[in-house]
N, C-alpha and C positions, 0 to 999 in steps of 0.2 A: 492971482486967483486960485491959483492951483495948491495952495500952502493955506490959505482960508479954508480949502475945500476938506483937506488932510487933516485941521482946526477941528472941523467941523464935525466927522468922521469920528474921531478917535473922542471927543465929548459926547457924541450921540454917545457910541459903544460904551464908553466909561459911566454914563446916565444909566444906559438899560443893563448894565451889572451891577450897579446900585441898587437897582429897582429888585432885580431880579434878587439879591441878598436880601432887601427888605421884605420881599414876600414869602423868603424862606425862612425866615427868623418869625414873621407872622402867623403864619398857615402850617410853619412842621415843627413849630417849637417842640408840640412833645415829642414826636420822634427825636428831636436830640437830646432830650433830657431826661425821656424814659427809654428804657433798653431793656422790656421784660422777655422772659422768658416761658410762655406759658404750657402749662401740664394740664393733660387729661381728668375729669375730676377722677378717675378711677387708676392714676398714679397711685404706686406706693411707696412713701416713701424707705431711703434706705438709711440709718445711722448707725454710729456706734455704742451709741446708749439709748436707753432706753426712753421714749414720748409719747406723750397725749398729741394726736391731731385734733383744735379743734375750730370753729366755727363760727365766728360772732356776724350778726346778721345788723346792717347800718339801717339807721330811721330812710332811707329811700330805699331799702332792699337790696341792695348791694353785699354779697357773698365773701367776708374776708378772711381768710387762713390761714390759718396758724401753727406752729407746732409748741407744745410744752415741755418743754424738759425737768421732772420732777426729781431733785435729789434731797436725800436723807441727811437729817441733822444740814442742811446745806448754810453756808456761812451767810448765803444772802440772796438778793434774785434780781436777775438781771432782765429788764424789756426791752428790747433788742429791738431798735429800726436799722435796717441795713442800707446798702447802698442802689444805686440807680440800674442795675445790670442784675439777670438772672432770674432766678428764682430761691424757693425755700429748699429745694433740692440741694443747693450750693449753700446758700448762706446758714441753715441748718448744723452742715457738716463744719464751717469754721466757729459756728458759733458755741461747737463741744470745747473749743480750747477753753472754754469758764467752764463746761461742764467738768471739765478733769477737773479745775481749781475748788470743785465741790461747791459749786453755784448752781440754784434752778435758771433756767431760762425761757423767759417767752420770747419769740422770734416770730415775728408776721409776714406775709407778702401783702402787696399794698396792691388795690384796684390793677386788673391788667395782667397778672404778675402770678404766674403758676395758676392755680384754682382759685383764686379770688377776682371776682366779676366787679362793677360796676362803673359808674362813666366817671372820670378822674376830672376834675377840679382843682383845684388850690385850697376851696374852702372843703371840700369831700373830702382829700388825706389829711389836712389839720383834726378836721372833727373825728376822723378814723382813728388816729393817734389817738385824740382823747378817748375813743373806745376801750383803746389797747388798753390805757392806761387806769381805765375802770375795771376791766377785768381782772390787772396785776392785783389793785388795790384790791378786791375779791378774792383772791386766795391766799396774800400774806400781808402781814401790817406792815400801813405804807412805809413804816421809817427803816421797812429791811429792802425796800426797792432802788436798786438802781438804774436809772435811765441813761442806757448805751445808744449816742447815736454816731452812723460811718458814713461818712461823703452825703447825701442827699439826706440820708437817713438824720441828721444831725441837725438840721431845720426842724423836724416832726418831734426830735428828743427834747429841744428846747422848750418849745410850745408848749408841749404839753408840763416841762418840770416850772414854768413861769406862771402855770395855771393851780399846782399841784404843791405838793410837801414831801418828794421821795428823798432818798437816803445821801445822792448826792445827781451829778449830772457830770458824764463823760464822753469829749466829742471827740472825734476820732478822725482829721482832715476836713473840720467845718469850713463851711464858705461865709462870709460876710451877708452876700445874699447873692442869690441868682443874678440878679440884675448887675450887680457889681463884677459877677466871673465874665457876663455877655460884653460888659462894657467892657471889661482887658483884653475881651480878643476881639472885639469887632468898634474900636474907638471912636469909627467914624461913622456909625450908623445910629439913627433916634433909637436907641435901644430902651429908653423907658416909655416910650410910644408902641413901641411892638410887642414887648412881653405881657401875656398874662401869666404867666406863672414869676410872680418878682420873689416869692420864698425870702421876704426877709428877717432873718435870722437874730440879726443886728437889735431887731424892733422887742422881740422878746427877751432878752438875755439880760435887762437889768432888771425883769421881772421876778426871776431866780434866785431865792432867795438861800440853797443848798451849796454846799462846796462844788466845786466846778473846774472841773480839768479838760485841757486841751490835748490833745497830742496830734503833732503836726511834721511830716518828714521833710527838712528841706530843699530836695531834689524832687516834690512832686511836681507832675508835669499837668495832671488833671486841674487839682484845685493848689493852685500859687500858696505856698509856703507863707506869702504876705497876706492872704483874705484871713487865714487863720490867726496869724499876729494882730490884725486889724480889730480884729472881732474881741481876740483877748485882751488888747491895750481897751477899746471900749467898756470892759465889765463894770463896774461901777463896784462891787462886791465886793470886799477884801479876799473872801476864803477861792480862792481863786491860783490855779496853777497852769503853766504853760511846760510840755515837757517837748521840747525840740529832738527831733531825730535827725541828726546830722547823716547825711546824704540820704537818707530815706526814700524812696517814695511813694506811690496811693495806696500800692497794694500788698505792703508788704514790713510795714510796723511792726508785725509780733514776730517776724526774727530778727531785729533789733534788740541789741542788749539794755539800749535805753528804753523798751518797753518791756522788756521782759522782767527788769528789774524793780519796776516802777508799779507793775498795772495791779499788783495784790494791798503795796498799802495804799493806793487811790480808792481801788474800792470799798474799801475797810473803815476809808475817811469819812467823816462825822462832824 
């Protein structure tokens, strides 16, 4: 009896740590999957060159910000979706490494996220992207736009260049899709029952009809080195490149000599 009981016992426990993983994966997904950082609207910000702060207002009122980086004769322009953590304070300042390469850049913060307000969705950041990418298209011809996107940010890059005609499309440790990163850490849990946010990435990427480069470090620990293989073995596309960072990981590509070597004629590609 006593060994049924201990049976018994340790299946309850093992049940309500199931349950209890199920409600956190239901109820806090975006706490794990957003990580913003938010700024006062009377922040200023600080860089080392020179930008427009500016402001584009979404069909539900929703406040999204931006900064621009304007450069002269610039070889081309890059719309910048960044990653899951921070703000434009942070991603701003890495996102000068193209301004030195003599690229403009637009770079957003997405719902949540520094000074940009509104209730976050799955369908609210895709259409946001598409804002962005109306605005890019607004200040230079689309075939000198390039659409940059990094870790999260690379779901939004896609969407929008499978809807679009920019200059090319470059992801920078893409995932397959949300759903598929949930499913490799948490195997045993109905994970396409629990998410709403499934981000998948997969779905638009044979809509792309631009050159298309991966760059993916194999020692990431955030997003597996394999979601980004996955994603590029799926492209349907010819014009199409994978450029592996041998031990790389999430945050830390552009002091690799395999990016550094690599990331002026990918953008330059056509």
């Amino acid at each position: 009896m006593r060994k049924y009981k201990k049976a018994f016992i340790i299946g309850f426990v093992l049940f309500n740590i199931y349950g209890l993983l199920c409600g956190v994966i239901y109820f806090f997904q975006e706490n794990l999957i957003f990580l913003p950082t938010i700024l006062t609207q009377e922040h200023v910000y600080e860089m080392d060159n020179s930008f427009e702060e500016i402001t584009l207002v979404a069909n539900d009122g929703a406040k999204l910000n931006g900064l621009h980086f304007k450069v002269e004769n610039a070889k081309g322009t890059l719309l910048y979706f960044h990653g899951n953590a921070g703000n434009l304070q942070r991603w701003g300042q890495l996102t000068e490494f193209f301004v030195e390469l003599n690229y403009a850049v637009i770079v957003m913060d997405y719902r949540g996220y520094g000074k940009s307000t509104g209730k976050k969705s799955m369908e609210n950041l895709y259409a946001d992207a598409e804002l962005w990418y109306g605005y890019a298209k607004q200040q230079y011809p689309e075939n000198k736009v390039t659409v940059y996107g990094r870790s999260l940010g690379t779901t939004f890059a896609t969407y929008v260049s499978s809807k679009n005609q920019p200059r090319n499309l470059v992801l920078e440790s893409p995932f397959y899709s949300i759903e598929e990163v949930a499913k490799s850490r948490f195997p045993f849990l109905p994970i396409k029952s629990l998410l709403h946010y499934k981000f998948p990435t997969y779905q638009f990427i044979n809509n792309v009809s631009c050159p298309i480069t991966i760059y993916h470090g194999t020692k990431d620990r955030v997003i597996d080195y394999k979601q980004g293989k996955r994603l590029f073995t799926s492209i349907e596309n010819k014009n199409k490149r994978l450029v592996s960072i041998p031990k790389g990981g999430h945050n830390n590509l552009v002091s690799f000599e395999g990016y550094l070597d690599t990331i002026e004629e990918v953008l330059l590609a056509n």
